[in-house]
VEXRO-235963 format. One record per residue (C-alpha): x, y, z; residue in one letter; residue number from 0. Coordinates in steps of 0.02 Angstrom, whole numbers, plus 50000, padded with zeros to 5 digits. Layout:
BEGIN
X/Y/Z/guvex/tornu
X/Y/Z/a/NUM
...
% end
This chain:
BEGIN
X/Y/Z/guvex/tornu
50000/50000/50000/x/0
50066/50168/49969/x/1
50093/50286/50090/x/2
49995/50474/50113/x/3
50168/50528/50072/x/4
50176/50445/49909/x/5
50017/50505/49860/x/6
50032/50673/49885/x/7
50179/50672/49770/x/8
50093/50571/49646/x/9
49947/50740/49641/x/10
50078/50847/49621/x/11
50164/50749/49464/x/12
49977/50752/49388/x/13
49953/50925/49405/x/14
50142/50969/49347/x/15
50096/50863/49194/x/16
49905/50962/49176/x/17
50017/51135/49187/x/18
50148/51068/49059/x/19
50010/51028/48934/x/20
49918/51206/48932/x/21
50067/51280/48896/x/22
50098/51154/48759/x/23
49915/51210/48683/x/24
49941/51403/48717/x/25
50114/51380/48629/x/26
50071/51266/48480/x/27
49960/51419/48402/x/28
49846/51386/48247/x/29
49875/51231/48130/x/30
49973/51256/47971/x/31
49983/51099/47884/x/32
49981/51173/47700/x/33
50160/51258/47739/x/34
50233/51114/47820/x/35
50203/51016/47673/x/36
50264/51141/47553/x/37
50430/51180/47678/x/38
50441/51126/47858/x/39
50528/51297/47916/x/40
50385/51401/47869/x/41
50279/51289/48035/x/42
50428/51318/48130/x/43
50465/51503/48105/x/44
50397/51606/48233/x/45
50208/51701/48185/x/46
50220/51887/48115/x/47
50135/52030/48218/x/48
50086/52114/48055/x/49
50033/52083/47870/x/50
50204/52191/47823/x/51
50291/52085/47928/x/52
50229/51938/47854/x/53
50252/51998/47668/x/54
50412/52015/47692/x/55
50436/51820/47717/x/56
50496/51742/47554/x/57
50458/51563/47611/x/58
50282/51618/47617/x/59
50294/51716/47462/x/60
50363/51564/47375/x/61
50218/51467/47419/x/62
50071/51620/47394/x/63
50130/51601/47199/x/64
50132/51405/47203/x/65
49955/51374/47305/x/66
49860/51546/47258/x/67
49694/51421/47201/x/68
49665/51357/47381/x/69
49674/51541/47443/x/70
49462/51541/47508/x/71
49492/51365/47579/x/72
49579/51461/47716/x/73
49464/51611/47746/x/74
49414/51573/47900/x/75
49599/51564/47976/x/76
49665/51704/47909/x/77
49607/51831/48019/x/78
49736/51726/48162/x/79
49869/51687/48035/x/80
49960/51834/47928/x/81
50044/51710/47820/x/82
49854/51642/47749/x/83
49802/51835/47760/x/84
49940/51858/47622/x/85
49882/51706/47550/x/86
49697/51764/47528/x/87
49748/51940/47469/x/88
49873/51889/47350/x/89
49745/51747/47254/x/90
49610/51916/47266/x/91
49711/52014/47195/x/92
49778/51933/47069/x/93
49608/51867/46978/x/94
49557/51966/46810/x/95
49414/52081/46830/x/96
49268/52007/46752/x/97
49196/52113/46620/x/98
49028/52140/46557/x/99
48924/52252/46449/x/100
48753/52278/46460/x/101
48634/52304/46302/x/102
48467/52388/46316/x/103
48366/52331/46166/x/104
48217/52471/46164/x/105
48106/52365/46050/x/106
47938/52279/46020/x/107
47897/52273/45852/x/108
47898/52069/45873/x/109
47746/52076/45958/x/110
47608/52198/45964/x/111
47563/52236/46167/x/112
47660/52436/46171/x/113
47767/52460/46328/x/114
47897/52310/46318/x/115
48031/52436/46234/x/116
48058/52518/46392/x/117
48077/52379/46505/x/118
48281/52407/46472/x/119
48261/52570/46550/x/120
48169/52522/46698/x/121
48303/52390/46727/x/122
48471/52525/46719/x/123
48352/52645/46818/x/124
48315/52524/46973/x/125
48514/52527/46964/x/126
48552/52349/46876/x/127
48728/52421/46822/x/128
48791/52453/47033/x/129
48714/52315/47073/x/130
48815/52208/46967/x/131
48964/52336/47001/x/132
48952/52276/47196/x/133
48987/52080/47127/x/134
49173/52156/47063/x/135
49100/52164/46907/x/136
49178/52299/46775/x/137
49024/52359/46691/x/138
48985/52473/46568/x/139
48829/52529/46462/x/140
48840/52502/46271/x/141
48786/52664/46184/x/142
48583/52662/46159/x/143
48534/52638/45989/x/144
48374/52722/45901/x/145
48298/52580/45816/x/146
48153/52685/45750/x/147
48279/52743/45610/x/148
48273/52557/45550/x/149
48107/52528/45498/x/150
48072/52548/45314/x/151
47944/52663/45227/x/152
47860/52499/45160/x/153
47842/52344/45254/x/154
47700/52251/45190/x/155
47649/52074/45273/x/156
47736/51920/45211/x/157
47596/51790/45227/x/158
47562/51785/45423/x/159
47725/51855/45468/x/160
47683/52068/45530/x/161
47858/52191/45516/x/162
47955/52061/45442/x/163
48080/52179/45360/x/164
48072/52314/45510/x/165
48119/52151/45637/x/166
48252/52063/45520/x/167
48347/52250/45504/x/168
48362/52271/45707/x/169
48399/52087/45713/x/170
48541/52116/45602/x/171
48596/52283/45714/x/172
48563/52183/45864/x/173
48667/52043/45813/x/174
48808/52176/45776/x/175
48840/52241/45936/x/176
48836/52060/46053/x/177
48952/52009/45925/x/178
49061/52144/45961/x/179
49054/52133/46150/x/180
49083/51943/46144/x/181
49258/51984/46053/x/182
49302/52079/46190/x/183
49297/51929/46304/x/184
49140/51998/46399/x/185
48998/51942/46451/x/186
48849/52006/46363/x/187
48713/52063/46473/x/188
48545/52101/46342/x/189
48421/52188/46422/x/190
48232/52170/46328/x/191
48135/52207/46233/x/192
48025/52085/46174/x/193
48081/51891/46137/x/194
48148/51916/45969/x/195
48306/52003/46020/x/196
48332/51794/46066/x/197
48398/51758/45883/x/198
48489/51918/45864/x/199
48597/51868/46020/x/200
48628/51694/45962/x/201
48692/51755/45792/x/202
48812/51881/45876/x/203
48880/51743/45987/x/204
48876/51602/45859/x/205
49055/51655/45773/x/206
49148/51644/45943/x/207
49128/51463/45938/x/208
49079/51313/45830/x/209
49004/51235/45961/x/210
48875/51356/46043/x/211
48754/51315/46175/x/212
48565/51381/46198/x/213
48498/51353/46384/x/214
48320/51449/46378/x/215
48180/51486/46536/x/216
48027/51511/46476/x/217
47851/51450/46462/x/218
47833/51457/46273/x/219
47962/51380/46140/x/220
47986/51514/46025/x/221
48005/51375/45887/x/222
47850/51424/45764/x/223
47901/51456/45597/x/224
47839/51594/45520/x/225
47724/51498/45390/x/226
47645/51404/45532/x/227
47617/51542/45668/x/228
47444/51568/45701/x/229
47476/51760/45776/x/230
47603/51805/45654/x/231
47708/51889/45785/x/232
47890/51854/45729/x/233
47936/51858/45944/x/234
47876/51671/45945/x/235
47993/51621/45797/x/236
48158/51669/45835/x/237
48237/51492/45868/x/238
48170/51429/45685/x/239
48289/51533/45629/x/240
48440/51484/45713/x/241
48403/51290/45685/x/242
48372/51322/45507/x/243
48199/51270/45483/x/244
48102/51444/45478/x/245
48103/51463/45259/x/246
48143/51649/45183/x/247
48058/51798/45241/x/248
48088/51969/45187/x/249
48216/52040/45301/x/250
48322/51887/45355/x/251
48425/51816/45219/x/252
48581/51874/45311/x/253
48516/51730/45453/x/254
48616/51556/45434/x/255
48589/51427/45554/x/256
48699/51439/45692/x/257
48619/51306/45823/x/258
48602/51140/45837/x/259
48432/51054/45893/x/260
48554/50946/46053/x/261
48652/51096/46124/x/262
48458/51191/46152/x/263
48375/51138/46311/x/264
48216/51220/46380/x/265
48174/51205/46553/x/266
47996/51295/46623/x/267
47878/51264/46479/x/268
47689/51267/46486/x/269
47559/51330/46382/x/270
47648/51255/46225/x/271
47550/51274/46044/x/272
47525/51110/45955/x/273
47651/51148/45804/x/274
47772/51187/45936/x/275
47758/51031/46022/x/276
47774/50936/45858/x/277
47919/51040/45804/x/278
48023/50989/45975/x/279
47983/50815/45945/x/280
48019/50805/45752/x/281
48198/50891/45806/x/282
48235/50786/45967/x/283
48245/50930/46078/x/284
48242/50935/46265/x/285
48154/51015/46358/x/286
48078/51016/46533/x/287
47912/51062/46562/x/288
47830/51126/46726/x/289
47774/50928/46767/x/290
47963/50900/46766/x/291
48001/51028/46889/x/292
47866/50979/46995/x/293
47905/50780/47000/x/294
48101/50801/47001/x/295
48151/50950/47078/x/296
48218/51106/46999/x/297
48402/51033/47044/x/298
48368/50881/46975/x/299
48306/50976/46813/x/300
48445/51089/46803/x/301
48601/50919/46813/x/302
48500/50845/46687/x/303
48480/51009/46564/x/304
48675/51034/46590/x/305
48719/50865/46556/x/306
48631/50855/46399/x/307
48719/51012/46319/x/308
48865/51033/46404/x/309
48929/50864/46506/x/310
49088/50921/46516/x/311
49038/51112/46562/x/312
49192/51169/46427/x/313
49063/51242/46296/x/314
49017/51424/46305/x/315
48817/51448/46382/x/316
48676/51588/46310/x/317
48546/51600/46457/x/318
48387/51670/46366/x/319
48266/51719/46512/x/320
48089/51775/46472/x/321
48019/51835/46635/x/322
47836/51752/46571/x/323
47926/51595/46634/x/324
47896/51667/46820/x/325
47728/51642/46888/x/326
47641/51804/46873/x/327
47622/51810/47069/x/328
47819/51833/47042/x/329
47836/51927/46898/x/330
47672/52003/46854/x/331
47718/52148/46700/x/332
47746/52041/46576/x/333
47641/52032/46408/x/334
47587/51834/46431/x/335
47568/51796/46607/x/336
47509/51601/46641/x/337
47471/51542/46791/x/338
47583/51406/46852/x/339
47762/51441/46824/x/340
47916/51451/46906/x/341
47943/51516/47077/x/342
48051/51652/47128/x/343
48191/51544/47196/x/344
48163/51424/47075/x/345
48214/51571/46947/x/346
48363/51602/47039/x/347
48429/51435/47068/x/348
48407/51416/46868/x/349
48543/51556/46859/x/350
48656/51499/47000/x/351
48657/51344/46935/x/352
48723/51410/46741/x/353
48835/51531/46826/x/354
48938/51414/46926/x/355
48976/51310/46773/x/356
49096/51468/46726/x/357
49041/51441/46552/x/358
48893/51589/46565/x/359
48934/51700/46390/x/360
48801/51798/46381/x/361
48593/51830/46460/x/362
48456/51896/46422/x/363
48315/51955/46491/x/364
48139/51995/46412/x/365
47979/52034/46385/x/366
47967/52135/46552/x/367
47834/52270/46496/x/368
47810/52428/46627/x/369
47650/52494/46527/x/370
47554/52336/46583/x/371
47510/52337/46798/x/372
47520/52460/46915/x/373
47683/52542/47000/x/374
47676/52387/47129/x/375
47685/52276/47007/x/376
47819/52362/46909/x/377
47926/52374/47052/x/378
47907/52178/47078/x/379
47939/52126/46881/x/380
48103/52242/46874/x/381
48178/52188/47055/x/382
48165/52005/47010/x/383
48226/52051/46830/x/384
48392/52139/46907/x/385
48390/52007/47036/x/386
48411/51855/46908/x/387
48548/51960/46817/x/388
48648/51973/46985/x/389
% end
């Protein structure tokens, strides 16, 4: 048996030990296993009081240039480690602005409900442009463009089709300017209008790559031809053209085919015309109604619409959103509201989920039309419209 002696001294060993070990932990100071890998002094150096100190430290400057990419991983340490503080700055810092220009298309000669040409300037007025600014965006305006001074003296119908000559000239202008804000590595931002600004986007985009990509939110298909649509409006007819199937009209011979019918994908539809539906099956092309979003999930929806156009996310994206694909409840100023349609973070996951692909060239966004609701409703349609563009 041990003695009262031995005991005590055994207490005091213990809490010698316990004293030895909280200095250990107040010593050992926060984790760097990165820098040990990289170079073991860089653990064993004693921690900088400063940032300048710590800039100064070539070891770590050595290894900011090799490991800049897993900069964020260490966010949440850097505010107790200078070294990773250097480390976040430096991979901030050193990342190209993105660019992007934003292209108000004051036009509605596709359709004939008046008020959609100035939904571009509701959108810059609720202040789209600083809002995208804040994201570390470098945005500018492209200068506005009269397209009254397009339409022709004489532009007589061409079967069903109405303004086929008036449309096909600010296509062609249209087409002009995305095409030269695409060769200036940008993104372009189109800002509508009514729907038919659609085909004058892809065409501007379409000689940046051979192998463009047409991702499209809507409720409608916009895949009538202009022999077989029943309104005549040329704003429900602008993806005939870019597959090659819409015949000649007055006005758009300068329009070659520029899309394939397996890199388009809709996602959102409802309220579909007959000829449409025939057209998307004739042409194999995907698309996702509102049943699909309902039974799988808008997630779901969104891994299988990627997949199919883009399964190894290296092909550039056009995002053509027509607010009509909101539920009106959501997005109520807009010149074919159906009951029905997406919901508003349903809209916004649609976006998140193209923009984290990195592949995002250019969006759109249409048909939102101030001369239809009152201020309320306005206010609603543009917020969500500037929202889905952030």
């Amino acid at each position: 048996k041990k003695t009262v002696t031995e005991k005590e001294k055994e207490k005091e060993k213990e809490k010698e030990k316990e004293k030895e070990r909280k200095k250990r932990k107040r010593k050992k100071g926060p984790r760097t296993p990165f820098f040990s890998l990289l170079d073991p002094r860089v653990a064993e150096r004693p921690r900088r009081k400063n940032l300048r100190a710590a800039m100064s430290d070539e070891i770590t400057f050595k290894f900011v240039k090799f490991a800049g990419g897993p900069a964020a991983r260490f966010l949440g340490q850097a505010g107790s480690n200078p070294q990773l503080t250097v480390l976040f700055l430096f991979f901030v810092l050193n990342q190209p602005q993105r660019a992007a220009t934003i292209l108000g298309v004051a036009f509605s000669g596709g359709q004939p409900k008046a008020g959609v040409e100035e939904g571009p300037i509701r959108l810059v007025e609720y202040g789209l442009i600083d809002q995208v600014k804040e994201l570390g965006w470098n945005v500018d305006m492209a200068e506005l463009f009269d397209y009254t001074t397009l339409k022709p003296a004489s532009d007589p119908d061409h079967g069903q089709c109405k303004n086929p000559r008036y449309v096909g000239a600010v296509t062609r202008k249209v087409a002009e300017h995305v095409a030269n804000i695409v060769r200036q590595g940008k993104l372009a931002i189109t800002l509508g209008g009514d729907h038919r600004l659609v085909g004058q986007n892809r065409s501007g985009i379409a000689p940046r790559s051979s192998t463009p990509i047409r991702t499209m939110r809507r409720r409608k298909t916009d895949i009538n031809t202009p022999q077989g649509s029943v309104s005549g409006n040329l704003h429900g007819c602008p993806v005939s053209w870019l597959l090659g199937i819409a015949g000649e009209v007055p006005g758009f011979d300068w329009v070659k085919p520029v899309l394939a019918a397996d890199r388009l994908v809709y996602v959102g539809l409802r309220d579909v015309d007959e000829p449409e539906k025939k057209l998307l099956k004739k042409h194999k092309i995907k698309a996702f109604s509102m049943h699909d979003v309902d039974r799988w999930g808008i997630g779901r929806v969104m891994e299988m619409a990627l997949d199919h156009v883009n399964p190894k996310r290296d092909r550039p994206i056009h995002l053509s959103f027509d607010v009509d694909a909101l539920d009106p409840s959501v997005a109520p100023s807009t010149g074919t509201p159906v009951r029905g349609g997406l919901t508003f973070r349903e809209g916004h996951y649609i976006c998140e989920a193209i923009a984290e692909t990195g592949c995002l060239a250019a969006v759109d966004i249409v048909e939102v039309n101030p001369a239809l609701g009152d201020e309320a409703a306005l206010f609603q349609t543009v917020a969500i419209g500037c929202s889905l563009v952030r």
